[in-house]
C-alpha positions in Angstrom: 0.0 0.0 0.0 1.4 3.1 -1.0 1.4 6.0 1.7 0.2 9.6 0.5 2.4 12.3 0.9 1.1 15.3 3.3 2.1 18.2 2.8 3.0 21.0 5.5 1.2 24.1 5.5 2.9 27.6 5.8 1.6 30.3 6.3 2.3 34.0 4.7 2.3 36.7 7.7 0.3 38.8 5.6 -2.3 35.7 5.2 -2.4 35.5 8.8 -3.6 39.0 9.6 -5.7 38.9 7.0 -7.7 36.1 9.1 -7.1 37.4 12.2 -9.0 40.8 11.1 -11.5 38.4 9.3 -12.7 36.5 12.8 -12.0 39.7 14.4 -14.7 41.8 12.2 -17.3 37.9 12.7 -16.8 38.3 16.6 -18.5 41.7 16.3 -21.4 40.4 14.0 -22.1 36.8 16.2 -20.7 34.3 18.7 -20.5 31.6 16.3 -19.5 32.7 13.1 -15.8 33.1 13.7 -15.7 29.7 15.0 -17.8 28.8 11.9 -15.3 29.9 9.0 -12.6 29.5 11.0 -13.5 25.8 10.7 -14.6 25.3 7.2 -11.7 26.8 6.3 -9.4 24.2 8.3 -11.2 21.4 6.7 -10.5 22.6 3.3 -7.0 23.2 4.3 -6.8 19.6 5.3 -7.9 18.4 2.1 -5.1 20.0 -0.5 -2.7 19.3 1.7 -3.5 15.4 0.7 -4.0 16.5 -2.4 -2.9 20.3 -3.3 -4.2 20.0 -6.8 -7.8 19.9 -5.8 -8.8 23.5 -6.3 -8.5 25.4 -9.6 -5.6 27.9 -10.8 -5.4 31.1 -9.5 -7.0 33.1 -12.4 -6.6 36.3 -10.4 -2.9 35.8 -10.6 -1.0 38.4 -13.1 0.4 35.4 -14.8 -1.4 32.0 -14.7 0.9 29.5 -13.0 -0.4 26.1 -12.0 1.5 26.1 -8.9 -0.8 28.7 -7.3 -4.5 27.7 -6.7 -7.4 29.3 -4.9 -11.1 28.0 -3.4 -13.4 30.2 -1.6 -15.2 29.3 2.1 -17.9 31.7 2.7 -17.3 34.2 0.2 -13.4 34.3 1.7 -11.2 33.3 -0.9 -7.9 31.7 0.0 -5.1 32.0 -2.4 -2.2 29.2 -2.2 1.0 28.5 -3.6 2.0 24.7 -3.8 6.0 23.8 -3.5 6.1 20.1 -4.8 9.8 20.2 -4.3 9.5 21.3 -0.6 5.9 19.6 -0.4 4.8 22.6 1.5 1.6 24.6 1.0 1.8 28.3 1.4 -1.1 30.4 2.4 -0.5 33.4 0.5 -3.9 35.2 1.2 -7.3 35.4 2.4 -9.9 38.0 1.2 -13.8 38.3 1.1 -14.6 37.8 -3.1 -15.9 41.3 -2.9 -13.0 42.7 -2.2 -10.6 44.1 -5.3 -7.5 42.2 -5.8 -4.0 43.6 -5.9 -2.1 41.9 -8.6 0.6 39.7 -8.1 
């Protein structure tokens, strides 16, 4: 039986503000929706890093590269960046979809 490869998750200091401002701005609105997409987004975390491919190409990114992916949780899109040499996973981003991208 072969044994799949997990890959470690890193994540951008720029990504993790941008969630901590995200659950900050939820606590204000309700008790449980921090805790909500806080969660849902976890899960989906959990499941690219079995298999990082799962989500579609970042079509937001200035050029297209198949190495970075995105998938959106709640109208939060997260924006990563797979390393298959490395076998890392880096969170480069997370931003409500109606909220205008900077290139990059």
């Amino acid at each position: 039986m072969v044994k799949q490869q997990v890959y470690k998750l890193v994540w951008d200091r720029q990504a993790i503000d941008h969630l901590k401002n995200i659950l900050s701005y939820l606590s204000k609105q309700s008790e449980q929706a921090p805790q909500i997409v806080k969660s849902a987004i976890f899960d989906r975390l959990e499941i690219i890093q079995k298999n990082p491919q799962t989500y579609e190409i970042d079509k937001l990114k200035n050029i297209p590269n198949t190495n970075f992916r995105a998938f959106v949780v709640f109208s939060y899109r997260i924006t990563y960046q797979i390393s298959s040499i490395n076998k890392e996973i880096r969170i480069l981003r997370v931003m409500h979809t109606s909220r205008v991208p900077l290139g990059y």
